[in-house]
ROVOTI-84889 format. One record per residue (C-alpha): residue number from 1; x, y, z. Coordinates in steps of 0.2 Angstrom, whole numbers, padded with zeros to 4 digits, always signed. Example, Ala and Ser with C-alpha at 12.3 -4.5 7.8 and 13.67 -1.06 7.14 Angstrom:
BEGIN
<1, <+0062, -0022, +0039>>
<2, <+0068, -0005, +0036>>
END
This chain:
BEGIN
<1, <+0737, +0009, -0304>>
<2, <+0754, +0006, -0311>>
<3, <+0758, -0008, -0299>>
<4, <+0742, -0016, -0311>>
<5, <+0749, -0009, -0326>>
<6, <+0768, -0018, -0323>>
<7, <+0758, -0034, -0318>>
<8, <+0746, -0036, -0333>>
<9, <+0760, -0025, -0346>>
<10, <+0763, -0041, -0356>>
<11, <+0746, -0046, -0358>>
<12, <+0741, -0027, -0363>>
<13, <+0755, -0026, -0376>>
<14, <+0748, -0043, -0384>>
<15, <+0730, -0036, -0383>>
<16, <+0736, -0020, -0391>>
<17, <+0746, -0029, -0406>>
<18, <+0731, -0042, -0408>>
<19, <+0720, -0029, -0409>>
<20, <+0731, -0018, -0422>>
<21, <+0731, -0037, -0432>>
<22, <+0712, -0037, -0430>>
<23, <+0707, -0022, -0438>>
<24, <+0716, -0024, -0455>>
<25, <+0713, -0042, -0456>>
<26, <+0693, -0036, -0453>>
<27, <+0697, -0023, -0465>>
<28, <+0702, -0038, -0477>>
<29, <+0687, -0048, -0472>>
<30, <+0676, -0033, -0473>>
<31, <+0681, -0027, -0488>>
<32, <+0682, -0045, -0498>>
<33, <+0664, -0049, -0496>>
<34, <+0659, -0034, -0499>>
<35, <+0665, -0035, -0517>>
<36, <+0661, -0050, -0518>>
<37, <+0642, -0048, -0514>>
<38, <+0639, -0030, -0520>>
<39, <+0655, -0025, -0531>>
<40, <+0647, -0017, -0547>>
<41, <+0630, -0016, -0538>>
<42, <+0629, -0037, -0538>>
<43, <+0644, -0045, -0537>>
<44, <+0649, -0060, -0540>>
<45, <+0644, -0069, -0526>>
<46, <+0629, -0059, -0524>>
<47, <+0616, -0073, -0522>>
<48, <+0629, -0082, -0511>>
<49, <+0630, -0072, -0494>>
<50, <+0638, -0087, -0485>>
<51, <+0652, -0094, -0498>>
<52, <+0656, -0075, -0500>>
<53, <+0660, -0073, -0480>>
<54, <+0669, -0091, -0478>>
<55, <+0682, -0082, -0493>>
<56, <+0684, -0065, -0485>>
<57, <+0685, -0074, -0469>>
<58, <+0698, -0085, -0477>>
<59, <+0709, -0070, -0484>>
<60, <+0709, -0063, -0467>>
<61, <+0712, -0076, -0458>>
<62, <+0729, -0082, -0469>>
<63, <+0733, -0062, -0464>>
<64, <+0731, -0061, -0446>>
<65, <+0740, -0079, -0444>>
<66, <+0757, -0074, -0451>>
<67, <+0752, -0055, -0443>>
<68, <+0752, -0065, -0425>>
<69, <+0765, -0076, -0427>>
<70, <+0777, -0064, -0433>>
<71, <+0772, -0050, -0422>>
<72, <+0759, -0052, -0410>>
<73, <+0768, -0067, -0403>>
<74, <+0785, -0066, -0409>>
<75, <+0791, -0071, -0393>>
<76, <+0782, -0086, -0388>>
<77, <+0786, -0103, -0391>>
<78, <+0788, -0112, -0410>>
<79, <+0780, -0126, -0413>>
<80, <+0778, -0136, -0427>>
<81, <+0770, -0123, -0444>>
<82, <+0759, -0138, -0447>>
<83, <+0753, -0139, -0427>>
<84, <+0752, -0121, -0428>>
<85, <+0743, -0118, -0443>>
<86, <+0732, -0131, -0440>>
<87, <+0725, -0126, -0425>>
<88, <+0727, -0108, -0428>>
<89, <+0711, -0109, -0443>>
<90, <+0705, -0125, -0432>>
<91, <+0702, -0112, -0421>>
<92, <+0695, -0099, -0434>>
<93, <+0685, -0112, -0442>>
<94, <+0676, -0110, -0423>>
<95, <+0675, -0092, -0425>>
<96, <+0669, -0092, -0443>>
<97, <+0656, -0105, -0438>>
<98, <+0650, -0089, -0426>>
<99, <+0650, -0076, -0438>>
<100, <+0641, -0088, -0451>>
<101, <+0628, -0092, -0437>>
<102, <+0624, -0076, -0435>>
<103, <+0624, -0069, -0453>>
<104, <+0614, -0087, -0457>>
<105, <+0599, -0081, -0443>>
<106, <+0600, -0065, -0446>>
<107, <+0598, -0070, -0467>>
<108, <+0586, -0083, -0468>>
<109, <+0578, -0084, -0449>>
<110, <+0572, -0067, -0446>>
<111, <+0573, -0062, -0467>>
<112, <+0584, -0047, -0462>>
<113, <+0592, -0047, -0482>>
<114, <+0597, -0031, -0485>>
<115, <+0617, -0026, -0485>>
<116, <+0615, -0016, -0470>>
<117, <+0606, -0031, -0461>>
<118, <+0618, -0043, -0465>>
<119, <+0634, -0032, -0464>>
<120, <+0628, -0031, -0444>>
<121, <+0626, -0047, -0442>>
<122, <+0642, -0053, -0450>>
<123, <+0654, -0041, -0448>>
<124, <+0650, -0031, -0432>>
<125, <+0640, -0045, -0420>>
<126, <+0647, -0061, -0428>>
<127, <+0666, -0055, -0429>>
<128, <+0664, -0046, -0412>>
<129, <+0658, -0063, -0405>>
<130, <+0671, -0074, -0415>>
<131, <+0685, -0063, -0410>>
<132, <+0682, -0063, -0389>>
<133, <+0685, -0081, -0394>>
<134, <+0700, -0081, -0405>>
<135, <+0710, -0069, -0394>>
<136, <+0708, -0083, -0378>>
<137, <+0712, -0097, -0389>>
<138, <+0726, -0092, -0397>>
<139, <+0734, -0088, -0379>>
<140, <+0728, -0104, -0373>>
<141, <+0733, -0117, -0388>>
<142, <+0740, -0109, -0403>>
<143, <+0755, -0096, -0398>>
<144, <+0758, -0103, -0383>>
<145, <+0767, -0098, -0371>>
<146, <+0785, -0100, -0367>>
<147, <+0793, -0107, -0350>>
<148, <+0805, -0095, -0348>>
<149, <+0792, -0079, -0352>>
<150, <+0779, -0087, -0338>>
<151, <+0794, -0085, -0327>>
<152, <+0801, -0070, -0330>>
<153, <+0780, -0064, -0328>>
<154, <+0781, -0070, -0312>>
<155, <+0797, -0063, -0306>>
<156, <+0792, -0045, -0311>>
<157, <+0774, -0048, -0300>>
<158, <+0785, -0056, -0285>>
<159, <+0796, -0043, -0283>>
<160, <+0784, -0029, -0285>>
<161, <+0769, -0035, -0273>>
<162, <+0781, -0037, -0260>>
<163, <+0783, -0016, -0260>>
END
């Protein structure tokens, strides 16, 4: 079991921290459209489910981006804050798309309108899905990895595995 742990410790730690981002940028998310559908019984958005997700969204998204970049990933490679940013809400755009797809089915397909209803289907089934996502991506294309951290990976697995 620890011979697992040592190999996959790097990947765990990212995991962990990625997770830790997670919840208080869902917190954010979470919290922001619930103000801005129900603050005050109907809030300001309260006839606008969708424009009321795509800001909470937004405000958590502009957290958990500096969150990763500064923590999560600290240690991989820099690249460009414009090639990064990009792609980083590129990426949450796709994963926003998810959670809107949901809350839009649930909402106006299947007429599931009350704040429970579309709390699920936004913020528990849409962000669960969107994050599986965002979590590969961002390994794969935004915070990408560095040569010599792929290296050093592989020289921690070869010397173990051959115990």
């Amino acid at each position: 079991m620890s011979h697992l742990y040592r190999r996959f410790r790097h990947v765990i730690h990212e995991l962990a921290k990625f997770g830790v981002v997670g919840v208080v940028a869902y917190i954010i998310d979470f919290g922001s459209f619930n103000i801005l559908r129900y603050a005050g019984g109907q809030g300001p958005l309260f006839d606008h489910p969708l424009t009321a997700k795509a800001i909470a969204a937004l405000l958590g998204m502009t957290f958990a981006y500096f969150a990763n970049r500064h923590w999560t990933w600290s240690d991989r490679e820099r690249t460009s804050f414009r090639r990064e940013y990009s792609l980083f809400f590129l990426v949450n755009g796709v994963a926003l798309a998810i959670a809107l797809g949901v809350l839009w089915f649930s909402h106006y397909v299947l007429n599931f309108t009350s704040p429970l209803a579309d709390n699920i289907s936004a913020n528990v089934i849409g962000v669960g899905l969107g994050t599986a996502f965002r979590f590969y991506a961002y390994r794969r294309w935004v915070f990408r990895e560095t040569a010599d951290l792929a290296l050093a990976d592989d020289d921690s697995t070869v010397g173990t595995s051959q115990r």
